[in-house]
C-alpha positions as a Markdown table, in Angstrom:
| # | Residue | x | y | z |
|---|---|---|---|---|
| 1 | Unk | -18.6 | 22.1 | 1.2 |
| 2 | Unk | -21.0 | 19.5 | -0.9 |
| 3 | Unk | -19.5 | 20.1 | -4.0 |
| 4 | Unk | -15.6 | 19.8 | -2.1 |
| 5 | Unk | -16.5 | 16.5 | -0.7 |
| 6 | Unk | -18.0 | 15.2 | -4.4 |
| 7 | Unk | -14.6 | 16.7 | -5.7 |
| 8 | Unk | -12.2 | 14.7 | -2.9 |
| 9 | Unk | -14.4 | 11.7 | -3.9 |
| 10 | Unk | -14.5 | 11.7 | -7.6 |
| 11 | Unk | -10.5 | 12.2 | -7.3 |
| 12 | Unk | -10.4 | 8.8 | -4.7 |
| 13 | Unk | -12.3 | 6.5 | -7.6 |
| 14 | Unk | -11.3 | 7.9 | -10.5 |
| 15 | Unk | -6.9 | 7.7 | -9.0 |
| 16 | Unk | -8.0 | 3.8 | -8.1 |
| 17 | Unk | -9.2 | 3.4 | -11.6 |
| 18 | Unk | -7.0 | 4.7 | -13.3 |
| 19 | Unk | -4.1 | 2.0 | -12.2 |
| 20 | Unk | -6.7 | -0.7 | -13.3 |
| 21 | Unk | -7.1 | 0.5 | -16.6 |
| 22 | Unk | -3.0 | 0.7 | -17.1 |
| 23 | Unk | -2.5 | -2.5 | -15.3 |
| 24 | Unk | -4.6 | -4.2 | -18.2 |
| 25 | Unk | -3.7 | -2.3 | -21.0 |
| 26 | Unk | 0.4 | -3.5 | -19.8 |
| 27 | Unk | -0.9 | -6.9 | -19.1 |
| 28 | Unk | -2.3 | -6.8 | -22.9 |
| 29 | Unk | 0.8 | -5.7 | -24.3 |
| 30 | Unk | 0.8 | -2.5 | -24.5 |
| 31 | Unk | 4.1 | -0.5 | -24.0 |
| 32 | Unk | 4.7 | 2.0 | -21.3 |
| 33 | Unk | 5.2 | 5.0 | -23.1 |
| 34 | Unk | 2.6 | 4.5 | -25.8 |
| 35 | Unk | 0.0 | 4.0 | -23.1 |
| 36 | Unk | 0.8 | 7.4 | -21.2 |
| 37 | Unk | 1.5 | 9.4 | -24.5 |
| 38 | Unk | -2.5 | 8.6 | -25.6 |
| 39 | Unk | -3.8 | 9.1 | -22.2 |
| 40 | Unk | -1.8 | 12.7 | -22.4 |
| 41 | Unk | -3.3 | 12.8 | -26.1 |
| 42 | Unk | -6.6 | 12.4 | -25.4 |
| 43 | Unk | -6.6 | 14.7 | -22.4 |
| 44 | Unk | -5.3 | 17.3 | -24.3 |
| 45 | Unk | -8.2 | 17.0 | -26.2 |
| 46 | Unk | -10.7 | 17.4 | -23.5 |
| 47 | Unk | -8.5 | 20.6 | -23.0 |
| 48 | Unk | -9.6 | 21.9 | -25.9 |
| 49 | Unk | -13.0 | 21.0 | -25.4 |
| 50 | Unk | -13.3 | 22.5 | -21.4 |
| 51 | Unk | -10.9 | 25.4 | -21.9 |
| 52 | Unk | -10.9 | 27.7 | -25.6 |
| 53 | Unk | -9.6 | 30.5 | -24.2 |
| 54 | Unk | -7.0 | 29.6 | -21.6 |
| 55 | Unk | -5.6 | 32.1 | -19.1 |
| 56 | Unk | -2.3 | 33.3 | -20.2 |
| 57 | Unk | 0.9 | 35.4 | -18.8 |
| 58 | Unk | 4.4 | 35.2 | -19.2 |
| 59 | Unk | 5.4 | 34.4 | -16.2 |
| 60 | Unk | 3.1 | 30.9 | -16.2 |
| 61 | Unk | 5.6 | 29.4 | -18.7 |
| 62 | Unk | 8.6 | 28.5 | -16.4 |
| 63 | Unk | 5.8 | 26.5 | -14.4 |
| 64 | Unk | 4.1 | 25.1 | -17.1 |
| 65 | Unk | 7.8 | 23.4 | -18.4 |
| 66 | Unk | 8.6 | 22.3 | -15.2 |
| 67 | Unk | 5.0 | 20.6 | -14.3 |
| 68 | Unk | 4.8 | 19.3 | -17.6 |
| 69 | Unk | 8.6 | 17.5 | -17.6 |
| 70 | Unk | 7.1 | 16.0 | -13.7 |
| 71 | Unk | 4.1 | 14.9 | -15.0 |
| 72 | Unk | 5.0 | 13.0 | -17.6 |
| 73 | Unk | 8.1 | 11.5 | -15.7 |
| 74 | Unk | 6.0 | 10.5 | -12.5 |
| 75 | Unk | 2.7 | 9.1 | -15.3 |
| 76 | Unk | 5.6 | 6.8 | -17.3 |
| 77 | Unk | 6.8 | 5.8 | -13.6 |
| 78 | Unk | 3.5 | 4.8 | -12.2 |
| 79 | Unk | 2.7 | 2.9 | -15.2 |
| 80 | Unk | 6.3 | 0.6 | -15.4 |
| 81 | Unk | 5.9 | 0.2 | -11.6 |
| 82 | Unk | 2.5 | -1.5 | -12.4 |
| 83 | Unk | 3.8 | -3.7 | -14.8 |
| 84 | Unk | 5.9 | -5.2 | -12.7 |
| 85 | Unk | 4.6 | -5.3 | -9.3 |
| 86 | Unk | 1.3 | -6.1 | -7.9 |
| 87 | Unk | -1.3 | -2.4 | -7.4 |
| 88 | Unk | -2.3 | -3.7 | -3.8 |
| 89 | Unk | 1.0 | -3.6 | -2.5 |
| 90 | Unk | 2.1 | -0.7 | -4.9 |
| 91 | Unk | -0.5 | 1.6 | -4.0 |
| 92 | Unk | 0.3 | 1.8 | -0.3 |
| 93 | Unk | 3.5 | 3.8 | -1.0 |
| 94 | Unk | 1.7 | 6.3 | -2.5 |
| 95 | Unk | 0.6 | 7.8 | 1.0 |
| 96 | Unk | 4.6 | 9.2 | 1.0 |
| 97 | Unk | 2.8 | 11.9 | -1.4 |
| 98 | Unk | 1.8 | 14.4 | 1.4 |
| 99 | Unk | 5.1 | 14.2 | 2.7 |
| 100 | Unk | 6.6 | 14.7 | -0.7 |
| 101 | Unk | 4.2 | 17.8 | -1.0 |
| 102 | Unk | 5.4 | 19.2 | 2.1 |
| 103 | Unk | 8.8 | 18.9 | 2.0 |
| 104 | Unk | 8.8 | 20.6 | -1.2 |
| 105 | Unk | 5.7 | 22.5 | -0.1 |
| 106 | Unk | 8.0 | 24.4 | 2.3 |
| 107 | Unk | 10.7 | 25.5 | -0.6 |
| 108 | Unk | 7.8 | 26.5 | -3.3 |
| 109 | Unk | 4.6 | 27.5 | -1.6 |
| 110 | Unk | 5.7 | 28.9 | 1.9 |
| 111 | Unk | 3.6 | 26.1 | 3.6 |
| 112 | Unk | 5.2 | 25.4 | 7.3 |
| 113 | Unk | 4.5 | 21.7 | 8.8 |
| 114 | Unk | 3.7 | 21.7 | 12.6 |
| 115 | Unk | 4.0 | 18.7 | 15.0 |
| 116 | Unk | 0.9 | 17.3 | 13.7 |
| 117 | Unk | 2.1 | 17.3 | 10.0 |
| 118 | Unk | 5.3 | 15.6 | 11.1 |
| 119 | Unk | 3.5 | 12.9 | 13.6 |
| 120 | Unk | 1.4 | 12.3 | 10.3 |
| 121 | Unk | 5.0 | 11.6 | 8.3 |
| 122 | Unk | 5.8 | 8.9 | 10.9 |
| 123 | Unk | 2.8 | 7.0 | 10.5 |
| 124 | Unk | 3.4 | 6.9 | 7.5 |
| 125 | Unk | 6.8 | 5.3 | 7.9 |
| 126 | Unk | 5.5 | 3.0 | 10.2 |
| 127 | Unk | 2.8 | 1.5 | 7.5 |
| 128 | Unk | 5.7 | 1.6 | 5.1 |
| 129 | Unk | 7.4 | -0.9 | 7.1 |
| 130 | Unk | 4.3 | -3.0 | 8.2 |
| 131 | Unk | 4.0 | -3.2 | 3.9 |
| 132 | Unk | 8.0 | -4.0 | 3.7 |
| 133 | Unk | 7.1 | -7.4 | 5.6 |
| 134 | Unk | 4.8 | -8.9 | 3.2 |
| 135 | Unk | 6.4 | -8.1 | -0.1 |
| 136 | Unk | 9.2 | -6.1 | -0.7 |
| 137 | Unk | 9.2 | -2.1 | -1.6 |
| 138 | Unk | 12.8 | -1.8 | -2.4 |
| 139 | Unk | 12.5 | -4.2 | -5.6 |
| 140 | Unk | 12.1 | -2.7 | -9.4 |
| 141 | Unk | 8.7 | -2.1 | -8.9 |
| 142 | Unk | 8.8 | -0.5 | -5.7 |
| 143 | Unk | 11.6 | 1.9 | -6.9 |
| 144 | Unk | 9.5 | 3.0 | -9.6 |
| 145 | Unk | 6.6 | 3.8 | -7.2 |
| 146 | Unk | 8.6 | 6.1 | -5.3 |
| 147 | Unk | 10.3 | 7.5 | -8.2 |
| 148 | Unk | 7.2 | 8.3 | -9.2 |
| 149 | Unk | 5.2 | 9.6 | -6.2 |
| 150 | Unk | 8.6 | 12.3 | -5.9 |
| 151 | Unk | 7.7 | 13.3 | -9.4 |
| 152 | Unk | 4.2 | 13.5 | -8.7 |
| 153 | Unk | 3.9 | 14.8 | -5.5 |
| 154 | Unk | 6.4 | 17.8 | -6.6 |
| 155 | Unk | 4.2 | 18.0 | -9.7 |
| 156 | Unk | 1.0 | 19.2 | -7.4 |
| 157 | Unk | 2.7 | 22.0 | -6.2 |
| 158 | Unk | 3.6 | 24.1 | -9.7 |
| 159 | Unk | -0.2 | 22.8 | -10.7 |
| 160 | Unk | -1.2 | 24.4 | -7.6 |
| 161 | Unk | 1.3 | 27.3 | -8.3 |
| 162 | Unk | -0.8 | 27.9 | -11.9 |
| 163 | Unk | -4.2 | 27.5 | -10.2 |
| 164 | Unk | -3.5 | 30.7 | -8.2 |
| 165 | Unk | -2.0 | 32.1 | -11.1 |
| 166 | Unk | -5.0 | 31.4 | -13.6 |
| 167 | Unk | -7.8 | 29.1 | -12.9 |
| 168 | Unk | -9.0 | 25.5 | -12.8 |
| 169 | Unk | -9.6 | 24.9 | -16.4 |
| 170 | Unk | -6.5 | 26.9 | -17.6 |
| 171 | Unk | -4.4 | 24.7 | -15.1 |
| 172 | Unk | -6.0 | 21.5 | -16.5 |
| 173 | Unk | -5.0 | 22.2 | -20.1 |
| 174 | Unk | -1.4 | 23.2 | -19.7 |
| 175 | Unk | -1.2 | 20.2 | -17.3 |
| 176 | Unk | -2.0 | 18.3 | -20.2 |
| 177 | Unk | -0.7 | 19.7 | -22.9 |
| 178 | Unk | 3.0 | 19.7 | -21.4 |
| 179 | Unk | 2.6 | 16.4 | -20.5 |
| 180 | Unk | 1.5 | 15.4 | -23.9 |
| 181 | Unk | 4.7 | 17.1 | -25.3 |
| 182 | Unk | 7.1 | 15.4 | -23.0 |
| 183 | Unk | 5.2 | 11.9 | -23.1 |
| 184 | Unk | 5.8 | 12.5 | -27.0 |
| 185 | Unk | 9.6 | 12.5 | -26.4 |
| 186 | Unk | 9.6 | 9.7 | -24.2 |
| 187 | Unk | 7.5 | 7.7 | -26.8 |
| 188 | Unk | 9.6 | 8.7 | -29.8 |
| 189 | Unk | 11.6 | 5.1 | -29.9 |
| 190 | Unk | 8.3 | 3.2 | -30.3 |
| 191 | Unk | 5.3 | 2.8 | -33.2 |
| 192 | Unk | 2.6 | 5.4 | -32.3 |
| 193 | Unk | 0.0 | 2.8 | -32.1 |
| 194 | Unk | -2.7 | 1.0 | -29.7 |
| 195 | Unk | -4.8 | -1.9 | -30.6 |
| 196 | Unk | -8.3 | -2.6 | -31.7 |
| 197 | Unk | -8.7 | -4.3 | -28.4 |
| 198 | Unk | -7.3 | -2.1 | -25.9 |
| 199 | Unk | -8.5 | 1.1 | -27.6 |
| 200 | Unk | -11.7 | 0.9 | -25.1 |
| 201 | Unk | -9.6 | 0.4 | -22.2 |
| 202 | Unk | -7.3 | 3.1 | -23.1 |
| 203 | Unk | -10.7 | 5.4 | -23.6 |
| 204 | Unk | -11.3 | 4.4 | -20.2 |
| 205 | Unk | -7.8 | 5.4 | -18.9 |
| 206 | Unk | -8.5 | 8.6 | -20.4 |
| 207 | Unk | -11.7 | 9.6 | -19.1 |
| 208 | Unk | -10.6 | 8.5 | -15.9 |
| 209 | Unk | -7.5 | 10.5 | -16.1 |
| 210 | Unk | -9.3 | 13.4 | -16.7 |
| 211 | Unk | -11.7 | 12.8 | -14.1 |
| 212 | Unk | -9.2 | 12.4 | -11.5 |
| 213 | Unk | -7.2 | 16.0 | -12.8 |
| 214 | Unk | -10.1 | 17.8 | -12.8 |
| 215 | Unk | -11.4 | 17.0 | -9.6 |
| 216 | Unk | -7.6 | 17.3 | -8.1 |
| 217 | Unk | -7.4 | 20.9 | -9.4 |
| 218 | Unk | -10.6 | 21.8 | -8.3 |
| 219 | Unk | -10.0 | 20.3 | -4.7 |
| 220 | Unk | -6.4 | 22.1 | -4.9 |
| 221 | Unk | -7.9 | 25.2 | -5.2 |
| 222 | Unk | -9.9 | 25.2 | -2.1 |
| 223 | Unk | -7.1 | 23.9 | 0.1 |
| 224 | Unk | -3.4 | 23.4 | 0.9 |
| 225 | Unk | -1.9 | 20.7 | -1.7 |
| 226 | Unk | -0.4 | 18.3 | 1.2 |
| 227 | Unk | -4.0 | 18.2 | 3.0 |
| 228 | Unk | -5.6 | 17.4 | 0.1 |
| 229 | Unk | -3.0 | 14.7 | -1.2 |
| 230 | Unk | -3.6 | 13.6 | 2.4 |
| 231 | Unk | -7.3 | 13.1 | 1.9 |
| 232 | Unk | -7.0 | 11.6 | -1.1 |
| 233 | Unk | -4.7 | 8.6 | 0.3 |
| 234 | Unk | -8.1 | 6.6 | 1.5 |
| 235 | Unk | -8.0 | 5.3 | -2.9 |
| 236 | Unk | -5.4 | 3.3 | -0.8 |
| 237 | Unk | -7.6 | 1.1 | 0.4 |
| 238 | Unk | -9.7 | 0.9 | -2.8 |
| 239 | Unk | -6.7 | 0.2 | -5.0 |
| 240 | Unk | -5.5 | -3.0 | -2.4 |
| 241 | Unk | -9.5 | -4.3 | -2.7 |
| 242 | Unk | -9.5 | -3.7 | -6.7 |
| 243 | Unk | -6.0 | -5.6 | -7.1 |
| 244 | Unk | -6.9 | -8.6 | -4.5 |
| 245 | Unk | -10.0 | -9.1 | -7.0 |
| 246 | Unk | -8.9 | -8.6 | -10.3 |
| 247 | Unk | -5.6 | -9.6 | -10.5 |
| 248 | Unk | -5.7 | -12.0 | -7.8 |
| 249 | Unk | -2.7 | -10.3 | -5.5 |
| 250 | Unk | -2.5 | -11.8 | -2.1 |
| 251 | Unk | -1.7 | -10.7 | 0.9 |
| 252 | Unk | -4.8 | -8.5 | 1.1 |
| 253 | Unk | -4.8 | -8.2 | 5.4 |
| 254 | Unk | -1.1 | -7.5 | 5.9 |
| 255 | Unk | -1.6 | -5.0 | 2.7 |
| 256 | Unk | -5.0 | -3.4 | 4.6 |
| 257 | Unk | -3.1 | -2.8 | 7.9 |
| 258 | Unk | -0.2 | -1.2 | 6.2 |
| 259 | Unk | -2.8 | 1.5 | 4.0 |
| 260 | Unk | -5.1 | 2.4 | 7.3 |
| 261 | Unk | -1.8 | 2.7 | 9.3 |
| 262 | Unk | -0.4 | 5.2 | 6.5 |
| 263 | Unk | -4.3 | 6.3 | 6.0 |
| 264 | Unk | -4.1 | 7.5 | 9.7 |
| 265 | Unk | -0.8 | 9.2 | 9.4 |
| 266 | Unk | -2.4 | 10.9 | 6.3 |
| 267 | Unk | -5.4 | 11.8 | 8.2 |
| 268 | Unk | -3.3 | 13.6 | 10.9 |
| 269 | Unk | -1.8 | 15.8 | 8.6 |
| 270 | Unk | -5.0 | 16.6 | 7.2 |
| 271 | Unk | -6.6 | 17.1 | 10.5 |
């Protein structure tokens, strides 16, 4: 149980930091896809590093393709939402993740929702709205968010899908390596390159990154994927404090209200 809680906790900093880390590396000029093409890159390496002898069977491949293509598409997603909206109002959405997961969760893993799971949902909608009245979620940004939590949410399933196939580690490097290969692709139109001053941030990104997967695969392995997505909705309220102080976002009581609303709704389904 000690080593689950360190595991949902590690995943709750490590997700928060993360959108720091590619907030300034956009704010410093960096493009999009470059960004989450190294950050695939250098987890890839740790891959190699944490995982020589990865499990392997035929039938992993069709999810391997398929979580990779998500991955790279909801990464790329979260990181042009950033750019152009603020993380504390962004990272409320992100609570529509669970409900993502169980939608999908129904089709792919055979998970049922009950009435608690579905009084969760609307919670959720109802700190979606509460968030729609200080700054708008239907804009560029916002878009992006959601485009993005669809891709990810769907994304924890087939990782979950390998974990029971293979193991932890095994899941972690295929996670990465397929995204690399589609991140690749999506960076093909621009110069493979970062600068001397963001190459520290974007070691940062990385390690946080990995951090983050690790700890998500190890968490997904002891429970159901929309539970644990549910859990880790309270970075929510981390990511709103981190934004209000860096970057200097406003709004930060409207944006609290609207994350422990959706936190609550998380917390039902997770309870």
């Amino acid at each position: 149980m000690l080593l689950l809680i360190s595991g949902i906790i590690t995943r709750i900093f490590s997700s928060s930091f993360m959108g720091v880390f590619q907030k300034l590396l956009i704010n410093n000029g960096e493009k999009r896809s470059i960004v989450n093409f190294y950050t695939y890159l250098g987890l890839t390496l740790f891959g190699f590093l944490f995982c020589t002898h990865p499990h392997f069977e035929v039938s992993l491949i069709k999810y391997i393709i398929i979580m990779g293509f998500l991955g790279a598409l909801g990464n790329y997603y979260i990181i042009k939402a950033i750019s152009l909206g603020e993380i504390s109002s962004l990272a409320p959405i992100n609570s529509f993740k669970p409900v993502v997961a169980m939608v999908f969760g129904i089709f792919l893993l055979k998970e049922i929702p009950g009435i608690k799971e579905i009084i969760g949902i609307i919670f959720i909608i109802i700190g979606t709205f509460i968030l729609n009245r200080k700054c708008s979620i239907l804009n560029k940004a916002g878009f992006y968010r959601f485009l993005a939590l669809i891709f990810s949410g769907t994304e924890a399933l087939f990782i979950k899908k390998i974990i029971l196939l293979s193991d932890i580690q095994s899941a972690f490097f295929y996670w990465a390596a397929s995204g690399l290969l589609f991140s690749a692709l999506f960076a093909i139109k621009h110069p493979y390159k970062i600068s001397k001053p963001n190459i520290k941030t974007q070691l940062l990104l990385i390690i946080s990154a990995a951090l983050m997967q690790y700890s998500t695969n190890y968490v997904f392995e002891k429970m159901n994927v929309s539970y644990a997505l549910a859990l880790f909705q309270l970075s929510t309220i981390f990511s709103v404090f981190l934004g209000v102080n860096l970057f200097r976002e406003k709004g930060l009581c409207i944006k609290l209200t609207a994350s422990l609303i959706m936190i609550f709704g998380a917390t039902v389904i997770l309870l």
